[in-house]
C-alpha positions, -999 to +999 in steps of 0.1 A: -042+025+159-015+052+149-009+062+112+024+059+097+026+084+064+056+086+039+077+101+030+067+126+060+074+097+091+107+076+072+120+046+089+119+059+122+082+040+138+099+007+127+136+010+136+122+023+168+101+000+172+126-033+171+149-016+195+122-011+218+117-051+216+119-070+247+106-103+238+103-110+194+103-099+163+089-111+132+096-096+101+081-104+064+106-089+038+100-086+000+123-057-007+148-043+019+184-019+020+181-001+044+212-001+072+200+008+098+168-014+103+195-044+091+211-027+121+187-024+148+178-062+137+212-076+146+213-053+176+178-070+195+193-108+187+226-098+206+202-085+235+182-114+236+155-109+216+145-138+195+141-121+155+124-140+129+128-128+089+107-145+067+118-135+028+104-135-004+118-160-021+123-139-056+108-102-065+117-085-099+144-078-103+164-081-066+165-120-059+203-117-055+201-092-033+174-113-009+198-142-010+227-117+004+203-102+031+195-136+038+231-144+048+240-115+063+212-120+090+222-155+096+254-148+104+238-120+130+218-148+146+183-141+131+160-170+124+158-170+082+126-188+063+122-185+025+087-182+015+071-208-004+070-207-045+035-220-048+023-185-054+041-165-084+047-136-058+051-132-021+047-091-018+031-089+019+053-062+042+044-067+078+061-068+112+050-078+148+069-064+177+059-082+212+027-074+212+021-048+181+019-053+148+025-029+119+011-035+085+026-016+056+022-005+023+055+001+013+090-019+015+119-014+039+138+004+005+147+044-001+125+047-032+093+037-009+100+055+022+120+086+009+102+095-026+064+073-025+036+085-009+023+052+011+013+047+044+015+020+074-006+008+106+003+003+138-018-016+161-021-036+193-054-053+187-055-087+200-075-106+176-053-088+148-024-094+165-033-134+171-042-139+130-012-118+122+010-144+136-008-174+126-006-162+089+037-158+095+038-188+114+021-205+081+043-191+057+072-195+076+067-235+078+049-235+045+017-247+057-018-241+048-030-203+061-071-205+074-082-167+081-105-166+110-105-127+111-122-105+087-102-074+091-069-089+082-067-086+043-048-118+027-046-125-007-054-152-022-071-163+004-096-135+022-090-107+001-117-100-025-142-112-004-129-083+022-126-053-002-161-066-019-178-058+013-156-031+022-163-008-007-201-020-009-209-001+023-198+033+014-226+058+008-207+092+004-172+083-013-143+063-020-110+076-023-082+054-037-050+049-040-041+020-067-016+021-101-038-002-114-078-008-105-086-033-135-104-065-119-139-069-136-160-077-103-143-047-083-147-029-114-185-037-114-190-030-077-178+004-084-200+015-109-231+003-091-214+028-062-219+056-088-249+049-097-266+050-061-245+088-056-210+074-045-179+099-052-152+080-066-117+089-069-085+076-079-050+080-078-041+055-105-056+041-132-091+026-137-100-003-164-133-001-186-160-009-162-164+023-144-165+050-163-178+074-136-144+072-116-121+102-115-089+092-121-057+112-119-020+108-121+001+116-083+015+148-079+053+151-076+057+116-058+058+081-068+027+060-059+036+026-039+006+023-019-026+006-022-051+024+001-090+031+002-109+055+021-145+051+025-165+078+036-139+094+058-144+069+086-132+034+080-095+025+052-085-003+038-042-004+030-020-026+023+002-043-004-031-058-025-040-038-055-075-044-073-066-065-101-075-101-107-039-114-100-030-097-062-066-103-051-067-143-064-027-154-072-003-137-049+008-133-010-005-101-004-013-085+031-035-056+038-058-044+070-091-029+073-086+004+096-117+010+114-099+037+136-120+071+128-089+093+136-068+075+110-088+071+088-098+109+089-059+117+090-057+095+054-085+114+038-066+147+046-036+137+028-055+122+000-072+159-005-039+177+002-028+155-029-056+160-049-053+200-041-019+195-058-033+177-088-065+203-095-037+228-096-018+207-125-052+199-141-057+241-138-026+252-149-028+225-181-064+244-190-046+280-191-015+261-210-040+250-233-058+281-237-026+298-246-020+273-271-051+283-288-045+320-283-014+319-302-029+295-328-056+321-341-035+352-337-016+343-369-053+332-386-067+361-378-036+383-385-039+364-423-080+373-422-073+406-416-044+408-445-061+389-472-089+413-468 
């Protein structure tokens, strides 16, 4: 497995990746404007490649924008499918190259690659591989998806059942990157972590049910990644958050990364981060203490006068 990492990699891995292609590429799109992977695109159908994009059918905010890509990589010769509006949102971001498939946690836009910390996997397992294309071919004919593997994370269908187990086993720590951890029964499983000695940490915000979580705001870039790290070894990331509605209501694709190397590569830039934060939370104590210095100055200075 290799480690994609923004903003530090870009684009690169995936444009390079579709004009290596000899054979297919299928793409799942939710947001998307960037030129030159529109490029490189058009570029393997005129070479022979066969290119498959399967679209959200609306996100917040951009649906005219999908209709227009749409369009524009008809008229290249790329095979178009609209997802399906059963679900209220289709917000998966994965590709399969020939034989490799790469699972991200960010879109195919600027904002994500250029200013968000996320990352992205890059894999040739088979059995990955095989589920990641039954799950596009489903979607792309709007037929019923059946996982058969349990380290391919899918919302609505596999996905808190995964992550339960997932962040059950860890017996050191958990480090997390999520906006938003609010779903009860995740919530729960957390706290019971605690309890038996389990660091937790989060980049995000955490609802009610675990009090014991450390929680802080990212340093300097935007958050657009949903990632956990358990115990330096194994990772979860994808495009799932842990709330109630991406685990249970939307199309949301994620993997479990049991690569020891990656996963020890995404620890380090979860610490590097959290380096960056201790030295905010450091130099809001000594703002703080500042603040109070100059408070009693004047009381003391009025002490001293009045007596």
């Amino acid at each position: 497995m290799k480690l994609i990492i923004q903003p530090d990699d870009g684009l690169t891995p995936v444009v390079q990746a579709v004009r290596n292609a000899r054979r297919t590429v299928d793409i799942v799109i939710f947001r998307f404007d960037r030129a030159e992977l529109e490029k490189a695109l058009e570029t393997a159908v005129a070479r022979g490649v066969v290119v498959r994009a399967l679209i959200a059918h609306t996100n917040r905010g951009g649906e005219k924008n999908l209709r227009k890509l749409e369009l524009r990589l008809l008229s290249a010769g790329v095979t178009v499918a609209r997802s399906a509006d059963d679900l209220p949102r289709y917000h998966g971001k994965m590709m399969i190259v020939d034989d490799t498939l790469q699972v991200f946690g960010f879109n195919c836009t600027k904002l994500d690659i250029e200013k968000s910390r996320s990352f992205g996997i890059i894999t040739k397992d088979a059995k990955l591989l095989k589920e990641a294309s039954s799950l596009f071919e489903a979607d792309s004919t709007r037929q019923p998806y059946v996982p058969a593997h349990d380290e391919l994370v899918v919302s609505p269908e596999s996905s808190r059942q995964i992550l339960s187990a997932f962040i059950k086993k860890a017996k050191k720590e958990l480090l997390i990157y999520d906006a938003k951890v609010t779903d009860r029964l995740i919530l729960r499983i957390l706290a019971e972590r605690i309890k038996a000695g389990v660091e937790v940490r989060l980049f995000g915000k955490a609802g009610k049910g675990a009090p014991g979580v450390d929680a802080r705001k990212l340093p300097d870039l935007r958050l657009h990644v949903r990632a956990i790290i358990r115990d330096g070894t194994a990772a979860f990331l994808g495009s799932q958050s842990l709330r109630k509605l991406e685990l249970d209501g939307r199309r949301e694709i994620g993997v479990i990364v049991n690569d020891p190397a990656a996963a020890k590569k995404m620890r380090s830039v979860f610490e590097a981060d959290w380096a960056l934060t201790a030295e905010a939370v450091a130099a809001d104590k000594d703002s703080e203490k500042e603040k109070e210095k100059d408070k009693a100055e004047p009381e003391a200075a009025k002490a001293t006068s009045g007596a």
